[in-house]
Structures are given as structure tokens and as C-alpha cells.
C-alpha positions in Angstrom: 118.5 119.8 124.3 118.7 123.0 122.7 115.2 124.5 121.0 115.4 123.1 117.1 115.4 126.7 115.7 118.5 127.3 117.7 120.3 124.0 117.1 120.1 124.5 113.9 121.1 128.4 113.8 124.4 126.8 115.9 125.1 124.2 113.3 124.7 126.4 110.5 127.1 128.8 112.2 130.1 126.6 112.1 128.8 124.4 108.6 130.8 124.2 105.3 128.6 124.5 101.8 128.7 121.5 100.8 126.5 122.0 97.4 124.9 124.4 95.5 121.6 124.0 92.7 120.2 126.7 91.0 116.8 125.4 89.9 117.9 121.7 90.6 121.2 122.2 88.3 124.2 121.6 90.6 126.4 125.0 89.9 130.0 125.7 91.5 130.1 126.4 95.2 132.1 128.3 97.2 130.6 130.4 100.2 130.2 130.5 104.2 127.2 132.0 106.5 126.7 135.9 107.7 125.9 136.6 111.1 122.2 136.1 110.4 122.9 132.5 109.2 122.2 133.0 105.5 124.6 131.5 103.4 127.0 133.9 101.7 128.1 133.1 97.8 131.2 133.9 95.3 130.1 134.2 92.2 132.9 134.3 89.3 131.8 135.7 85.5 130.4 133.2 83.8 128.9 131.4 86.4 124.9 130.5 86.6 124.1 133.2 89.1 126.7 135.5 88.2 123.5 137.0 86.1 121.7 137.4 89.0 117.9 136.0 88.3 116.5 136.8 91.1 113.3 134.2 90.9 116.0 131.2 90.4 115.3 129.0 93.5 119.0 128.4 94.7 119.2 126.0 97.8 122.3 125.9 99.5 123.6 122.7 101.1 125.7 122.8 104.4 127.6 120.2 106.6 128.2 120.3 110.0 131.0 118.2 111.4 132.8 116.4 113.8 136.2 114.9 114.4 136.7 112.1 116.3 140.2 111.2 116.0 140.9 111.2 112.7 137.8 109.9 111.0 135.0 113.7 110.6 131.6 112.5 110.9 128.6 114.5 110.1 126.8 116.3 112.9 123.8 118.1 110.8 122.8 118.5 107.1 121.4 121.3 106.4 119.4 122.5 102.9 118.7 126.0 103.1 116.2 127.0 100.3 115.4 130.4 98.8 116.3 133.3 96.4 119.6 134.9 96.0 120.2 138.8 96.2 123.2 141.0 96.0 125.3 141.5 99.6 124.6 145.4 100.0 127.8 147.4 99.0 128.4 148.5 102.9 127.9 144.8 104.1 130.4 143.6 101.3 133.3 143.3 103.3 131.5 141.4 106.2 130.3 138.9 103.6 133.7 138.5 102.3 135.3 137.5 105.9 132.3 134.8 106.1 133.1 133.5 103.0 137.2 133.7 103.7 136.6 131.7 107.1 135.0 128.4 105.0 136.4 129.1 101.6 139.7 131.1 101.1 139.6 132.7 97.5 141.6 135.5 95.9 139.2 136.5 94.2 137.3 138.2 97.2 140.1 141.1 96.9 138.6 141.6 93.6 135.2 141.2 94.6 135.6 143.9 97.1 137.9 146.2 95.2 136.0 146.5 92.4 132.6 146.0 93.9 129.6 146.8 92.0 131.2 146.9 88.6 130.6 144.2 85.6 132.7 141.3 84.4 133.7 140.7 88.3 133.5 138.2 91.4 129.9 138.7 92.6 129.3 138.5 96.4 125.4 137.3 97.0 123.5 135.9 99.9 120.3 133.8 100.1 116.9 135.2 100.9 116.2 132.3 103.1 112.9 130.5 102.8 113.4 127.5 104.8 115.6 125.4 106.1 115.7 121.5 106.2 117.3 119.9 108.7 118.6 116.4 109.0 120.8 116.2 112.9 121.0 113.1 115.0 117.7 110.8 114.4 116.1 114.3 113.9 114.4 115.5 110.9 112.2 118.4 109.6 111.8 121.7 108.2 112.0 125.5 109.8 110.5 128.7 108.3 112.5 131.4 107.4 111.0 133.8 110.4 111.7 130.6 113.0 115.0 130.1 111.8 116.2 133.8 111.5 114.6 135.3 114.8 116.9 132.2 116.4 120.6 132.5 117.3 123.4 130.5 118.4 123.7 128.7 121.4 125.9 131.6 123.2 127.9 129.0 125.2 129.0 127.0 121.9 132.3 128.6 121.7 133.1 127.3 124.9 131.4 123.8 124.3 133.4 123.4 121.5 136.5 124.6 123.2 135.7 121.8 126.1 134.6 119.3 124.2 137.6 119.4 122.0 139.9 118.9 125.5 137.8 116.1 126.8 138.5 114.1 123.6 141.9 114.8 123.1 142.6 114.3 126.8 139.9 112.9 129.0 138.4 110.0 126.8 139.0 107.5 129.8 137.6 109.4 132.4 134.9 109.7 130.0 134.1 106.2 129.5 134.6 105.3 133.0 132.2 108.3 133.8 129.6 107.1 131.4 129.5 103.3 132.3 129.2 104.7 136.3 125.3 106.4 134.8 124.6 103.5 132.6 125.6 100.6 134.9 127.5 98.7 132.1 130.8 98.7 130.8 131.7 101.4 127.8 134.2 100.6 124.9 134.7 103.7 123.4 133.3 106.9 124.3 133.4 110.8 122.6 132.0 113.7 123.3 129.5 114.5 120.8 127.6 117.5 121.2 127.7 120.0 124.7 125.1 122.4 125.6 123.8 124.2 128.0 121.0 121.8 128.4 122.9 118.2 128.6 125.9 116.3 127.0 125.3 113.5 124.4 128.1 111.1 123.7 128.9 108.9 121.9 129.1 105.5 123.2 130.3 102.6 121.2 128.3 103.8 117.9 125.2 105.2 120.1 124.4 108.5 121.1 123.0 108.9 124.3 122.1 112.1 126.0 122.6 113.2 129.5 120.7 116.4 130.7 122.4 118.2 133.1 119.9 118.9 136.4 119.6 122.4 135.8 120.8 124.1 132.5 123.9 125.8 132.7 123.7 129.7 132.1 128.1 130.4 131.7 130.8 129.0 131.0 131.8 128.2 134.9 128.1 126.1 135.1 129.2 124.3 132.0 132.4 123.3 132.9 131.5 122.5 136.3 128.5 120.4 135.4 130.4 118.5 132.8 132.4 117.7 135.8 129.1 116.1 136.8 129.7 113.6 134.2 133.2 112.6 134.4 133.3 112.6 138.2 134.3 108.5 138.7 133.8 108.7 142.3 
């Protein structure tokens, strides 16, 4: 499994806001995540934070999720906690593609077009305190130096790509694959998460995890050791 602090950077990376509170008062949401994995808001006049105090405690709610089929289930909650400041005027337009990506919004031409001046869309981002983190049967919180010195999972754009094909395509090979390793006979199987470290699947409501021998350090060892897995030979 992948170190917490990274898991959670990776979740984070491809999570929705789900809710906002400024001081425990839900406020309008709309945002994404930078780079750095601090959530990125837009803030329209009149708005609680369009003010900008900066000792308001904002926490920032996202979900990560998955699709199986047609019904998303959630992979990782996320509550990131802290104080919000303003997205520096040369970073502006790097904060406005994050937010674009998980919240399209007219309003960002504004924001960026008039940048900086009053009685405008605001673009701010959290100073991150902590995270909490709620993924799988896991729970617990990260500091903000644990969770920012972390990155994603470099092979996730690849994991997601594969694991997208094996459950449009493969989910029988899958099944028969998993029932070979657990010696008993699988209903219904997905591919839940993919790492470098394992698989876990999901196998008739259970997740169960299956570490690959050796991690996998490209894209080739991924494939080839999820191969592993849905070898029925």
C-alpha cells in the first residue's frame, strides 16, 4: 500500500470540493486543488470570504470517487483544515485551470482579467493545517509539513488508465483471476484501487488487497504484474 501521506496527496489530486465552512458556517463552494494539493477557491462579491479574514478557519471538504458501472462510490474523504490567503497575482492563472478542471465557471475570465481589483471574483487557496482523512477502513489525521512534502503516486495516471480498461473490459477474467488466489468462487469483482505496491478489489462488497511481489517502478512493471493477477492459468 502506498505511504498514508502519499495516498492521500493522490486522492486529493483527483477529489471534488464537496463542502466548504468558514468558522463552522457552511458557505458556497466551488474550487479544485493546485499542484501542491491545497485546495483552490472562487470567491464571488458578497460572499463570506470574499472579505478575506485571514484568521477565519475555513476547512475544505473533498471526495474522491469511484465508478463502478454506473453507481460512483466514495474512495476517500478528505477535510482539509486551515486559513485562506490570496493566489499570488503570477500564480492566478494556474489556480484558475485547477479550479476550471473540477468546477467550470465564467466568472474565472473575470477573476483573472481584472485580478486584484474590488467588487470581483476572488481566487484564494488554503494555508493548509491538516488534513483528515477517512479511505477504506482507514482513518486519521496528517500535518500540514507531512502532507505537503508528499506527492502523488507517479504511476496513478496510468493506474487509473488500466484500471478503468480492466472494468470496462476484463471484469471476468478478473473474477476468475481472484477466486484462483482466494480458493473460492467470486460473484462480482472491480478493480478498486492500483498502485505500485498491490491491487485491492473489490469482491462481492469486500475489499481485499493483493501486494504485488515486488513493487512496480513503471508503467510496463505495472501492467505486467497486474497480469499477475488476471493470469487464469
Amino acid at each position: 500500500m502506498l505511504p498514508i501521506p502519499e495516498r492521500i496527496r493522490t486522492l486529493a489530486a483527483t477529489a471534488s470540493l464537496a463542502r466548504l465552512s468558514v468558522d463552522g458556517v457552511p458557505c458556497p463552494a466551488r474550487g479544485g486543488v493546485d499542484g501542491r494539493g491545497r485546495p483552490v477557491l472562487l470567491v464571488r462579491p458578497g460572499e463570506p470570504l470574499h472579505g478575506l479574514r485571514e484568521d477565519a478557519v475555513v476547512s475544505v471538504n473533498l471526495t474522491a470517487m469511484r465508478l463502478l458501472g454506473d453507481v460512483e462510490h466514495p474512495r476517500g474523504l478528505l477535510e482539509v483544515q486551515g486559513w485562506v490567503e490570496p493566489v499570488p497575482a503570477g500564480q492566478a492563472r494556474e489556480a484558475a485551470v485547477a479550479v476550471a478542471a473540477r468546477h467550470a465557471d465564467e466568472s474565472l475570465f473575470e477573476a483573472l482579467e481584472r485580478y486584484g481589483e474590488r467588487d470581483v471574483p476572488r481566487l484564494l487557496r488554503l494555508d493548509v493545517g491538516q488534513v483528515v482523512y477517512l479511505t477504506g477502513e482507514e482513518s486519521g489525521v496528517l500535518d500540514a509539513d507531512d502532507y505537503l512534502a508528499a506527492a502523488p503516486d507517479p504511476l496513478a495516471e496510468t493506474a487509473e488508465r488500466v484500471l478503468a480498461h480492466v472494468n470496462d473490459s476484463h471484469r471476468a477474467q478478473l473474477a476468475i483471476g481472484v477466486a484462483r488466489q482466494l480458493g473460492e468462487h467470486v460473484g462480482q469483482a472491480w478493480l478498486w484501487e492500483l498502485d505500485r505496491f498491490g491491487a485491492t478489489v473489490r469482491a462481492d462488497e469486500a475489499l481485499i488487497r493483493f501486494p504485488w511481489p515486488t513493487p512496480a517502478h513503471s508503467a510496463p512493471c505495472l501492467e505486467t504484474a497486474l497480469r499477475g493477477l488476471l493470469c487464469t492459468c
